[in-house]
N, C-alpha and C positions, 0 to 999 in steps of 0.2 A: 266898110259901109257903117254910118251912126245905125244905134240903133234905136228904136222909136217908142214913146210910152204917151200912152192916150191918158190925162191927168183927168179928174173926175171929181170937181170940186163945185158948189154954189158960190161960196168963198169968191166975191173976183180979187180980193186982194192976196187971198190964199192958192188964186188959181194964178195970178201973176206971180208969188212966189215961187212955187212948184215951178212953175213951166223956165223961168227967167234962170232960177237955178242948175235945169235941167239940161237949157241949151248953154248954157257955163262951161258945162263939164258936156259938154259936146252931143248931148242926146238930141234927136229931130222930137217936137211935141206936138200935141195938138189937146186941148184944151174943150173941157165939155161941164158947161154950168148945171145942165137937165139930165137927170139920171136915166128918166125916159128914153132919152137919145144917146146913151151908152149904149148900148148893143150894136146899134146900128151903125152906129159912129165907128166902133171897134173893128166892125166888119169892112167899112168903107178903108180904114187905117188901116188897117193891120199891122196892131203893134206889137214889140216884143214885150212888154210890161205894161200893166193898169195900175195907176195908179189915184186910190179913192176914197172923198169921202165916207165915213157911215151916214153921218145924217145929213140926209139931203131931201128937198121936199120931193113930194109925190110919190118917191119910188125911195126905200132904205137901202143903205149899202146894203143889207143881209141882203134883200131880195134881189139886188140889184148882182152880186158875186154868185146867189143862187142859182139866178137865166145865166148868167156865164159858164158857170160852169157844167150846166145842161145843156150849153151848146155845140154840135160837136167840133162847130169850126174855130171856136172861141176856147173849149176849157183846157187847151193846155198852155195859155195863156198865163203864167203868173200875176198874182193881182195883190197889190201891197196894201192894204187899210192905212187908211191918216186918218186919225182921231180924236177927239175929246174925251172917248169913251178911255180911262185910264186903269181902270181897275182890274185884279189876275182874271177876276171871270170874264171879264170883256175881253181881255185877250184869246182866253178861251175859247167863249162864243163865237168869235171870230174867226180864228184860224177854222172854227168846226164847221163852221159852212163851208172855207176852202180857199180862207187868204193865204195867200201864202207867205206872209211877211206882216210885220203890224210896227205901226211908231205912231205916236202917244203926241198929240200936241199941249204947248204949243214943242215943234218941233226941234231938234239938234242940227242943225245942216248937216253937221260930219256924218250925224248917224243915220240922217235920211238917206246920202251918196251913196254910203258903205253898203246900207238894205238894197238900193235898186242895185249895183254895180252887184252884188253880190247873187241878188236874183239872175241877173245877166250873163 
């Protein structure tokens, strides 16, 4: 059975990347512009991987990884950050709220596949 990654992007051309990608290489996606409706969405999905931006309006990936993983039907949920945010302390901050994976745009394709396949 694929297995499925709810992408988490404002980006549409970012969110058509990711996803177009993803079903490439065989993953089922489904695709969320509003961070607000990540949770709900996740729940509706229930996927094996999240895959997201940090900066997205209204809601920041931080907060946005944080209700995740306070959830308890959601946080064991792996959740990869896709960024602009590049620098060691961003990775940092990152991972410290509870990504569990981080790539740096603009992106590697190889090393986007290897991070989620490797979550999975």
């Amino acid at each position: 059975m694929a297995k499925r990654v709810l992408v988490v992007e404002d980006n549409e051309l970012n969110l058509k990347l990711f996803c177009d990608l993803l079903r490439a290489h065989e993953f089922v996606t489904e695709g969320v512009r509003d961070g607000r409706e990540a949770v709900a969405r996740a729940r509706e999905f229930a996927p094996d991987l999240i895959v997201m931006d940090i900066q997205l309006p209204h809601v920041s990936g931080f907060e946005l990884i944080g209700q995740l993983k306070a959830d308890e039907a959601l946080k064991a949920i792996p959740v990869m950050a896709v960024t602009a945010y590049a620098g060691r302390e961003d990775e940092e901050r990152i991972r410290a709220i509870g990504a569990d994976a981080y790539v740096s745009k603009p992106i590697s394709l190889a090393r986007f596949i290897d991070e989620v396949t490797g979550l999975l």
